[in-house]
Each structure stands twice: as C-alpha cells, then as structure tokens.
C-alpha positions in Angstrom: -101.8 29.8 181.7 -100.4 32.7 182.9 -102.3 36.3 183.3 -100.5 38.7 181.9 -99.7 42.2 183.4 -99.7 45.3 180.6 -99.3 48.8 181.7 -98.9 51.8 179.6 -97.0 55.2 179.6 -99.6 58.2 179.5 -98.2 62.0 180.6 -98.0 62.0 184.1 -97.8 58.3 185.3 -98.8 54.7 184.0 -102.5 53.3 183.4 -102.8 49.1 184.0 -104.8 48.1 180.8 -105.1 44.5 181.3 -104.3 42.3 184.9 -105.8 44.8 187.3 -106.6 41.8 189.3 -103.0 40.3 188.8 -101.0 42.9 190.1 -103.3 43.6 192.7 -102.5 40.0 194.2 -98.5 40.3 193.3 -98.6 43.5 195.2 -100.1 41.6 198.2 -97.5 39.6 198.3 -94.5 41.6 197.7 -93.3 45.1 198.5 -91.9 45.4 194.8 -91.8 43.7 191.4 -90.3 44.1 187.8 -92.7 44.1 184.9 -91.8 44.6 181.2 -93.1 47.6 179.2 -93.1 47.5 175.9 -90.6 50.0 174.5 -89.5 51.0 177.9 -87.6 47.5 179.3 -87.8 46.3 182.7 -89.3 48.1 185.4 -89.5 48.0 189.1 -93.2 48.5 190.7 -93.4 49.5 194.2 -96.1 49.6 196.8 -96.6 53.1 198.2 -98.7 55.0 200.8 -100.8 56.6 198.3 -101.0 53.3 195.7 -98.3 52.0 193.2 -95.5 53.9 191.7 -93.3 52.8 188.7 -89.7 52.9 189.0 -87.7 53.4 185.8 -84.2 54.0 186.9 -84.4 57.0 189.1 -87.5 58.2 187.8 -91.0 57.8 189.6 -94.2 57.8 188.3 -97.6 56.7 189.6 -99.9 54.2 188.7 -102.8 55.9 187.7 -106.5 55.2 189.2 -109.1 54.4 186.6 
C-alpha cells in the first residue's frame, strides 16, 4: 500500500496534512520531487536551507512548520 502525501494551500505557504513521515523520507533521498495538489496540478517540492519549499511554476512558497 502506498502512503499517500496531501498538502494544502493556506496564505503564505503550504501545510502537509497527512504523510509528514513520507515526505520526510522522499526528501532524504532526493533533492526534489513532484506531488499532486488537488485543484492546483503537479508540483515540484524542493529541499532548502531553511526546510521545503513548493514550486508552482515560477512561484515559491514554503512548507509550513506545524
């Protein structure tokens, strides 16, 4: 089975609702990788210096801590 990743839009970034664990292990392992948000499509989540940003194009937005 696999874990699913969901993340959602809030004002100034993105909150991870469900597969904290998840993406903390993919983000181990790779520099970057795409996820699907729900009314948003495809994105591209990078590894910063200061945590994980979401990539939408050319925008950039953080994932935020909980």
């Amino acid at each position: 089975m696999e874990t699913e990743i969901v993340i959602a839009r809030e004002k100034d970034g993105y909150r991870v609702m469900h597969g904290h664990l998840r993406l903390t292990a993919l983000m181990s392992e790779n520099t970057e990788i795409i996820l699907n948000v729900q009314g948003t499509g495809d994105v591209k989540v990078k590894r910063t210096p200061t945590g994980y940003a979401v990539y939408d194009g050319e925008v950039s937005l953080p994932i935020l801590k909980i």
